[in-house]
Backbone and ligand atoms as CSV (ligand in chain L), in Angstrom:
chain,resi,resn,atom,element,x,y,z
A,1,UNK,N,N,72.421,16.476,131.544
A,1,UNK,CA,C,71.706,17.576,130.914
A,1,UNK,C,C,72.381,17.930,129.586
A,2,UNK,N,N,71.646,17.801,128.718
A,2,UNK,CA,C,72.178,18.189,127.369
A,2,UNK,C,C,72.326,19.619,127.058
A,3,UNK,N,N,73.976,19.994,126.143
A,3,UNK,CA,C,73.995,21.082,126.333
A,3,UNK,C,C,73.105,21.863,125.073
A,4,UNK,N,N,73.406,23.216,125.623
A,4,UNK,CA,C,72.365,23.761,124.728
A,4,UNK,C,C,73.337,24.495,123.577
A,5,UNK,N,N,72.904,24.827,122.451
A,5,UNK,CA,C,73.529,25.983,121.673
A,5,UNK,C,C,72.746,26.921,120.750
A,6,UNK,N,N,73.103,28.249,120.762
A,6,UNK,CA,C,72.358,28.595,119.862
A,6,UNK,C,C,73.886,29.443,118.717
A,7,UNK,N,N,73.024,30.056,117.331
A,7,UNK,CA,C,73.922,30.463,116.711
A,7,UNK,C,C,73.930,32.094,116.856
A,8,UNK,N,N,75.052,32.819,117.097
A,8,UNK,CA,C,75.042,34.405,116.745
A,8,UNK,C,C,74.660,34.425,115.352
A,9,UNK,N,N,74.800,35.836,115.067
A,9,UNK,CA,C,73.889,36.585,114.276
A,9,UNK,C,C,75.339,36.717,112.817
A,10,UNK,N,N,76.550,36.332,113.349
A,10,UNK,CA,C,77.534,36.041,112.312
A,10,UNK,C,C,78.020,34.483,112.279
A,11,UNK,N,N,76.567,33.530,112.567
A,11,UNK,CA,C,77.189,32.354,112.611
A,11,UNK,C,C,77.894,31.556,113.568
A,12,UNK,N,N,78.644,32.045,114.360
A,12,UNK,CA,C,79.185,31.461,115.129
A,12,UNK,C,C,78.594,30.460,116.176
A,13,UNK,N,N,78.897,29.855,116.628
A,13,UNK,CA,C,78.625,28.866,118.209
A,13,UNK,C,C,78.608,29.452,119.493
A,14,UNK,N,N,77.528,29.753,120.124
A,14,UNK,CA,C,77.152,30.111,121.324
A,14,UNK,C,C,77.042,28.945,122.573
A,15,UNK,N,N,77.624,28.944,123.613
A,15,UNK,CA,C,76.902,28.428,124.435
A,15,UNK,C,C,76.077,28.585,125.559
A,16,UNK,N,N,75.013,27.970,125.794
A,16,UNK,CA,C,73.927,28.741,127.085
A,16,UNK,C,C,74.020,28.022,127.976
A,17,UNK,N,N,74.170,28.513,129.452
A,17,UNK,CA,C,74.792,27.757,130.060
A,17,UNK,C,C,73.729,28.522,131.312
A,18,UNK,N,N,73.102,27.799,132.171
A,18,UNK,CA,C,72.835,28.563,133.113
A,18,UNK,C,C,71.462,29.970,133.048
A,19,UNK,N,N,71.628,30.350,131.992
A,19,UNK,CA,C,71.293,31.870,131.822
A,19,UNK,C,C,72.281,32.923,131.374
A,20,UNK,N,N,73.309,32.067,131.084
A,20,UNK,CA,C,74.354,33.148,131.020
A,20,UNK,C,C,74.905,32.309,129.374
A,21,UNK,N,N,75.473,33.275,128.410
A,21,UNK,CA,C,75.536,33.216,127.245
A,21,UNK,C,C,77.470,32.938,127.369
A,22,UNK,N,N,77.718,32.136,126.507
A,22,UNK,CA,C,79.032,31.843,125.899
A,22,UNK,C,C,79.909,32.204,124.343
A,23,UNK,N,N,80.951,32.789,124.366
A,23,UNK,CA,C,80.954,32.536,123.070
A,23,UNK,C,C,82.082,31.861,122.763
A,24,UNK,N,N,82.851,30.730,121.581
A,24,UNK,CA,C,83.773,29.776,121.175
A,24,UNK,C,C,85.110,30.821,121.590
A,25,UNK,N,N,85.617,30.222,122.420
A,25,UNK,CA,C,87.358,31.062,122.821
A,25,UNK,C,C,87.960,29.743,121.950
A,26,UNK,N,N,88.277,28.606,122.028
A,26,UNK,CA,C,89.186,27.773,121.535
A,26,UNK,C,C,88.994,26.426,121.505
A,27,UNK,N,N,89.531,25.321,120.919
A,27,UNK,CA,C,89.147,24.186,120.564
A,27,UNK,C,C,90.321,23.768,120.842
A,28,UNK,N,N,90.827,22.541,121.899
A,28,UNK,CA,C,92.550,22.086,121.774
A,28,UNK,C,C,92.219,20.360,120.878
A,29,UNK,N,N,93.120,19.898,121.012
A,29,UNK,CA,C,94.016,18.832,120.408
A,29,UNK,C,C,92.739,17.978,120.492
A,30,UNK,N,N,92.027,17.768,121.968
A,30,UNK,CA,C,91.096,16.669,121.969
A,30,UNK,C,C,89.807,17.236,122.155
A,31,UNK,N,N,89.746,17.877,121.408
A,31,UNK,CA,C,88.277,18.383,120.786
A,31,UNK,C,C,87.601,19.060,122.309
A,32,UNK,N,N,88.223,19.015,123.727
A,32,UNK,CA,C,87.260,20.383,124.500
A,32,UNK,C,C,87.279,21.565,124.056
A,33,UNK,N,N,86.431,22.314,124.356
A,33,UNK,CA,C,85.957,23.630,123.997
A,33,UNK,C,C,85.974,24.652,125.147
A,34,UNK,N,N,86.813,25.389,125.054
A,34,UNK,CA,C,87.109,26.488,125.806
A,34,UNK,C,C,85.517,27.768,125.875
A,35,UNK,N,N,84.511,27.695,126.345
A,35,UNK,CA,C,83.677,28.955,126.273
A,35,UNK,C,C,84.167,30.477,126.823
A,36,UNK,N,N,84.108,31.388,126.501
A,36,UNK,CA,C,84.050,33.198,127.233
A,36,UNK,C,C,83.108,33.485,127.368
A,37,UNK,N,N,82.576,33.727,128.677
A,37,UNK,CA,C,81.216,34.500,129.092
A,37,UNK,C,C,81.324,35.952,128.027
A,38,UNK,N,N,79.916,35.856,127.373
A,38,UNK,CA,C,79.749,36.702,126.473
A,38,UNK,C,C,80.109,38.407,126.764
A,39,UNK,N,N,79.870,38.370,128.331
A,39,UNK,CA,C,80.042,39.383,128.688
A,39,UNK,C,C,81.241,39.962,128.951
A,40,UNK,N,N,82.404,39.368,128.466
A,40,UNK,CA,C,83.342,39.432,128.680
A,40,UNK,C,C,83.469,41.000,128.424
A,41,UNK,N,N,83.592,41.647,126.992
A,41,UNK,CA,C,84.057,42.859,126.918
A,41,UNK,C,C,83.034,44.002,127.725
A,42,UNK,N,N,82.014,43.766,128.004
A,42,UNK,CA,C,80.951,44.611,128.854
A,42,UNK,C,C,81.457,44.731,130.014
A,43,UNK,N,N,81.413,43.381,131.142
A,43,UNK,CA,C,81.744,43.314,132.222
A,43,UNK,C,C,82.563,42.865,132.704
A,44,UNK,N,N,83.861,42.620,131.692
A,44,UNK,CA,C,85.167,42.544,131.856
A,44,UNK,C,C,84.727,40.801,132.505
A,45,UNK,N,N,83.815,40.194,132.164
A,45,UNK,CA,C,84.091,38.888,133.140
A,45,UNK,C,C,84.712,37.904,132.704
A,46,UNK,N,N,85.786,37.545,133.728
A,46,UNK,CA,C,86.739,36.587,132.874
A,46,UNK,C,C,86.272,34.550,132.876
A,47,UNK,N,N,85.065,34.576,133.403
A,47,UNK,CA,C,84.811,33.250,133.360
A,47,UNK,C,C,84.772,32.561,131.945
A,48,UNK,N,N,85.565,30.876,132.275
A,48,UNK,CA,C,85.260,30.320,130.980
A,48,UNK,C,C,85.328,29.032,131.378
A,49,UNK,N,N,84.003,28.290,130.896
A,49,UNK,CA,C,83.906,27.140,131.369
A,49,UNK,C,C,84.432,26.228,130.024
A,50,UNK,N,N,84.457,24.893,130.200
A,50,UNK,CA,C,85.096,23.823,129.117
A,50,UNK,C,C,83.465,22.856,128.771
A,51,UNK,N,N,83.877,22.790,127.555
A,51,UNK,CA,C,82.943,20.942,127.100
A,51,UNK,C,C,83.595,20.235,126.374
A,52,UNK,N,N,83.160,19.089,126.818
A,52,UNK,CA,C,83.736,18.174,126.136
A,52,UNK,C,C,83.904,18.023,124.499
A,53,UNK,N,N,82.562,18.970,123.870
A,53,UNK,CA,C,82.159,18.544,122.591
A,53,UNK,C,C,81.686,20.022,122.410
A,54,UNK,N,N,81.159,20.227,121.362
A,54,UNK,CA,C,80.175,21.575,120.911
A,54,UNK,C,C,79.315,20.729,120.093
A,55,UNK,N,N,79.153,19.102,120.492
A,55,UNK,CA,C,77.836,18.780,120.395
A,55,UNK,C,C,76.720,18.837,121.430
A,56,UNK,N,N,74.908,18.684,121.360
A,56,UNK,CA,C,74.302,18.706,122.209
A,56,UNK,C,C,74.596,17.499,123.406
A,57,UNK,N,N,75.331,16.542,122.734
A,57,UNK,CA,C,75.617,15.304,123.800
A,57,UNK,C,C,76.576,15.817,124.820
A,58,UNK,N,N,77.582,16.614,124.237
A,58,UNK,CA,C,78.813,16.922,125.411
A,58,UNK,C,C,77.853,17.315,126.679
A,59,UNK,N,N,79.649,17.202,127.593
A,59,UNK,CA,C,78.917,18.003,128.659
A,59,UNK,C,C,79.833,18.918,129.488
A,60,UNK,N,N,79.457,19.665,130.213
A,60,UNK,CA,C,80.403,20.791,130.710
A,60,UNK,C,C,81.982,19.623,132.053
A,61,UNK,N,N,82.622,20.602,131.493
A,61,UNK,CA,C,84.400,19.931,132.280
A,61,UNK,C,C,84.662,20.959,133.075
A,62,UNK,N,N,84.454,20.127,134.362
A,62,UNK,CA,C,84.791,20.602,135.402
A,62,UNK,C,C,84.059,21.776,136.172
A,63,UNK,N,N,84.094,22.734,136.445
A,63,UNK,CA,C,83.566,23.710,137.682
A,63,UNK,C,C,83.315,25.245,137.045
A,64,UNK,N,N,82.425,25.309,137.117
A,64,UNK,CA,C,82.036,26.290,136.286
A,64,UNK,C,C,81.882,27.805,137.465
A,65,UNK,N,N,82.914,29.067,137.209
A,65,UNK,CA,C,83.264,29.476,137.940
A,65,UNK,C,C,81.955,30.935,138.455
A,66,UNK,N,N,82.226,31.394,138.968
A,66,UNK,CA,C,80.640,32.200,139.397
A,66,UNK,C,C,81.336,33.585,138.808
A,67,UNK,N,N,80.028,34.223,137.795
A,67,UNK,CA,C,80.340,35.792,137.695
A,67,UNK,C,C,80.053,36.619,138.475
A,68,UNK,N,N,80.387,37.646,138.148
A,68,UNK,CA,C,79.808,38.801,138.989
A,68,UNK,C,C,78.863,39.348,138.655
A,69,UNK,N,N,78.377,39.221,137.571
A,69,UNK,CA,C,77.171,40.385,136.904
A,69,UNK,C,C,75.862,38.932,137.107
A,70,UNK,N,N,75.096,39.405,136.719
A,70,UNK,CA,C,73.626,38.554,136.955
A,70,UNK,C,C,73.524,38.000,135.218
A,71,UNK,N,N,72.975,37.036,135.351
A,71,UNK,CA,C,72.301,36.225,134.059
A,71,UNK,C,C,71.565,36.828,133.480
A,72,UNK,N,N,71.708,36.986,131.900
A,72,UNK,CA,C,70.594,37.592,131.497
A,72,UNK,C,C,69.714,36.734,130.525
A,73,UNK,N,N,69.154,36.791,131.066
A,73,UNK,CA,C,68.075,35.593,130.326
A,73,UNK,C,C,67.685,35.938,128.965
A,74,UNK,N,N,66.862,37.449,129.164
A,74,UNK,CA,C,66.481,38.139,128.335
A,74,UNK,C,C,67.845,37.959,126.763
A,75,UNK,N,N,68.941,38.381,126.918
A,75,UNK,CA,C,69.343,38.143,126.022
A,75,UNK,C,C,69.450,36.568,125.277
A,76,UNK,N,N,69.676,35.448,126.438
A,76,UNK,CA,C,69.204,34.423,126.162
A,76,UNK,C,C,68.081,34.076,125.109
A,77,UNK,N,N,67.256,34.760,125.488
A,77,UNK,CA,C,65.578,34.482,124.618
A,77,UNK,C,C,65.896,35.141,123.502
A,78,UNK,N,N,66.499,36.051,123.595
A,78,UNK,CA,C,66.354,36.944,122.144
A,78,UNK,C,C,67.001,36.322,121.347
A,79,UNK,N,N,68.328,35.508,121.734
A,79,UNK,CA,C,69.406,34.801,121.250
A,79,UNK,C,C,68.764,33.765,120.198
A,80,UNK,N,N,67.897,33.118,121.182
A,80,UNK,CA,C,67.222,32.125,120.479
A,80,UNK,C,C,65.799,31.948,119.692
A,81,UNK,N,N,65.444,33.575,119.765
A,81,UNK,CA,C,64.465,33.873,119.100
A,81,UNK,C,C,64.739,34.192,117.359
A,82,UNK,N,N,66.207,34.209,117.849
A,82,UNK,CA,C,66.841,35.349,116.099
A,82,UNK,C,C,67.146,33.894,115.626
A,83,UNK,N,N,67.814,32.941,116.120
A,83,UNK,CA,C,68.329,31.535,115.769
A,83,UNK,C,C,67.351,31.058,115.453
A,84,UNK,N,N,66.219,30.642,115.852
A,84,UNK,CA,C,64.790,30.061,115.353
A,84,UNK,C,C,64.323,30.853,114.084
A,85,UNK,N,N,64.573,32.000,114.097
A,85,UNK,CA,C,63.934,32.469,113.411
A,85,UNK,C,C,64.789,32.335,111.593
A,86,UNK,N,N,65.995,32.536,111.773
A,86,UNK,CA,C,66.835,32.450,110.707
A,86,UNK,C,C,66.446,30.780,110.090
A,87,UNK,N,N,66.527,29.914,111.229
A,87,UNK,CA,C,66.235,28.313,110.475
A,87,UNK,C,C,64.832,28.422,109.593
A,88,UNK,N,N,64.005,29.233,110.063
A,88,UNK,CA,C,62.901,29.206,109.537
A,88,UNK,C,C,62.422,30.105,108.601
A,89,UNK,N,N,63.948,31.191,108.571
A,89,UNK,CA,C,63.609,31.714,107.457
A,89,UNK,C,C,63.786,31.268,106.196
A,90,UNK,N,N,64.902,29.739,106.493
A,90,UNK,CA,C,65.827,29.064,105.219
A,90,UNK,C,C,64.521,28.388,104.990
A,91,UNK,N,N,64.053,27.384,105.495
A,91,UNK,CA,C,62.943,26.164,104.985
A,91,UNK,C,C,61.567,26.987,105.225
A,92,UNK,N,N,61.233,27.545,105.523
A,92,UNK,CA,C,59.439,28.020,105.521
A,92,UNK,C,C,59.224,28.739,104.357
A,93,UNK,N,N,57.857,28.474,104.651
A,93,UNK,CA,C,57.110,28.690,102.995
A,93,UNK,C,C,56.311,30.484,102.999
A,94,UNK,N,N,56.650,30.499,104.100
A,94,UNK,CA,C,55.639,32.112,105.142
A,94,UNK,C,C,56.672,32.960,104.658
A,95,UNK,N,N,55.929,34.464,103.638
A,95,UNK,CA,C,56.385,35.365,103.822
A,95,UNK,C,C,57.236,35.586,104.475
A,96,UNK,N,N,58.848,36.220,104.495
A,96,UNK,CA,C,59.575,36.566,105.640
A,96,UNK,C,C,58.689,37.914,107.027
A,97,UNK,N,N,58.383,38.410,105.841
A,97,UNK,CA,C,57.621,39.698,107.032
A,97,UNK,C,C,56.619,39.334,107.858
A,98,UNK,N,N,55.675,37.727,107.724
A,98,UNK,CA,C,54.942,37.207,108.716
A,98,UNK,C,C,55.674,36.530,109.281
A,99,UNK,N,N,57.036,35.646,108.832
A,99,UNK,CA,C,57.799,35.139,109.920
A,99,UNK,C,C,58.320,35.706,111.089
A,100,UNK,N,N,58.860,37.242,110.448
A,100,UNK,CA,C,59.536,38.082,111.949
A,100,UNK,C,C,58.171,38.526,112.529
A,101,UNK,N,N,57.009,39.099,112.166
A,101,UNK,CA,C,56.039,39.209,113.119
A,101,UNK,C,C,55.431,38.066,113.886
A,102,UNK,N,N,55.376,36.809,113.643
A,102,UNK,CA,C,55.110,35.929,114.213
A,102,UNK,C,C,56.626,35.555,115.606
A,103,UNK,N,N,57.599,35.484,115.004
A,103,UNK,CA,C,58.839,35.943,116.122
A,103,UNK,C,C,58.535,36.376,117.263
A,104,UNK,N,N,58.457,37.688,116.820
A,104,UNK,CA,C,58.234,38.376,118.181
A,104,UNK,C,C,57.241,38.472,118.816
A,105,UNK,N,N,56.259,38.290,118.146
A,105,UNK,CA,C,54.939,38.214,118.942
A,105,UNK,C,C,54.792,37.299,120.413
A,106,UNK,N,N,55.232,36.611,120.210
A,106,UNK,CA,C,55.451,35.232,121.346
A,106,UNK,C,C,56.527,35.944,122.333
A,107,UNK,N,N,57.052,36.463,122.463
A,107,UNK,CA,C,57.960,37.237,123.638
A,107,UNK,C,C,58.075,38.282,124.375
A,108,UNK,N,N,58.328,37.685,125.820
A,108,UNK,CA,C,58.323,39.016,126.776
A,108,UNK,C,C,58.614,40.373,126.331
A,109,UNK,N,N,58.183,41.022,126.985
A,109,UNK,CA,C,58.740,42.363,126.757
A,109,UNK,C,C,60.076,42.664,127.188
A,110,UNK,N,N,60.566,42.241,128.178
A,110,UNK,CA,C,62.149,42.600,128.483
A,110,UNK,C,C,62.782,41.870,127.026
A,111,UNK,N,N,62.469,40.591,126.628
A,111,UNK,CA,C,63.262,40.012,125.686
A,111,UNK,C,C,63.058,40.917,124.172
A,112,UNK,N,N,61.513,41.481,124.092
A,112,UNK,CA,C,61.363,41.814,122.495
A,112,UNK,C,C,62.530,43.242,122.876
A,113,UNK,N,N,62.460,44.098,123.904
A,113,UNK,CA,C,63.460,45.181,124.266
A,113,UNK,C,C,64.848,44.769,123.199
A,114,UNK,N,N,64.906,43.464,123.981
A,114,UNK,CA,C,66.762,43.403,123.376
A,114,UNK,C,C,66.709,42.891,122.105
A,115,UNK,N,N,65.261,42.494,121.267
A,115,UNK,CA,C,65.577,42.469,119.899
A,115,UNK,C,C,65.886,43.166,118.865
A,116,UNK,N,N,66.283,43.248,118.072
A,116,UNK,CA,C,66.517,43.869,116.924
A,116,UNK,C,C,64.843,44.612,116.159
A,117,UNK,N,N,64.681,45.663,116.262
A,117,UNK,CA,C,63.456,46.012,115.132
A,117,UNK,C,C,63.287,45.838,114.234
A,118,UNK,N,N,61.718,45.565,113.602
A,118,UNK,CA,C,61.452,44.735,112.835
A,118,UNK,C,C,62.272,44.497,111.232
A,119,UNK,N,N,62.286,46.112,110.967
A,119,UNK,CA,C,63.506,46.236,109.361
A,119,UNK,C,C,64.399,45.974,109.653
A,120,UNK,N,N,65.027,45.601,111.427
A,120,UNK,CA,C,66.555,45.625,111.473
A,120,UNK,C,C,66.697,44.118,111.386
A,121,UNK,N,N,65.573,43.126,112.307
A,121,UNK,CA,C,65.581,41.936,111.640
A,121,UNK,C,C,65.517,41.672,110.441
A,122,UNK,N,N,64.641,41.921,109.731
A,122,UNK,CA,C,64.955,41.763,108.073
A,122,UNK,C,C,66.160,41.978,107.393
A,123,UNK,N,N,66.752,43.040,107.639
A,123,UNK,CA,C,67.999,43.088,107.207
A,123,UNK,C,C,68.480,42.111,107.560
A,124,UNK,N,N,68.814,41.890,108.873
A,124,UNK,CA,C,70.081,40.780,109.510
A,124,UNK,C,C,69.747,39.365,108.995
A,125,UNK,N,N,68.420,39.399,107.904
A,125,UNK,CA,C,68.366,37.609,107.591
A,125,UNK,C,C,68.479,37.703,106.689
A,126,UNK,N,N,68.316,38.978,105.754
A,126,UNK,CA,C,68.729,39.256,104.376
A,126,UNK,C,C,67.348,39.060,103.659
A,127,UNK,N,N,66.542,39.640,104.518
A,127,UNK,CA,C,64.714,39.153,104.129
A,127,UNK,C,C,64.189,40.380,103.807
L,1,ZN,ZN,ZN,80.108,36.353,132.994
């Protein structure tokens, strides 16, 4: 299974794993990748799984340990709703203000919840 990634909202490397969101803890000598369940400072959860790569080819090392809090998908979607949306704000030819309405339009309601509003998206793409 190829892994997945999406980008935060300062760039960084996310990983999605499950339903449950990652963010880059460390890189050693032979290029595995240390992940922190995103939720770390929320729900104090200390899980962190490894990959081989922080390419889509890698794949997860070793045993990936169980949290305590539940998956949130929802942030998942939103994750990758803001990431889609930023690629497409660089190369598309669409107004930015029909790009973020076209965004969200396509998403649950628990997920549009955890998005950003509409001027607050604009801001955050610099649109
Ligand atoms: Zn966790």
């Amino acid at each position: 299974m190829p892994l997945k990634f999406v980008q935060s909202q300062y760039g960084n490397p996310m990983l999605i794993h499950d339903g449950y969101v990652y963010t880059k803890k460390s890189e050693n000598a032979s290029g595995t990748i240390t992940w922190r369940c995103k939720q770390y400072s929320k729900h104090c959860c200390r899980v962190v799984v490894h990959t081989s790569s922080n390419k889509k080819t890698g794949s997860i090392v070793g045993d990936v340990p169980n949290h305590h809090h539940s998956a949130d998908i929802s942030s998942v979607e939103a994750a990758k709703v803001k990431a889609n949306l930023k690629k497409r704000a660089r190369k598309c030819d669409d107004l930015p203000s029909v790009l973020v309405a076209k965004s969200v339009k396509n998403v649950s309601d628990s997920t549009a919840a955890k998005m950003p509003n509409e001027p607050a998206l604009k801001m955050l793409f610099g649109i």
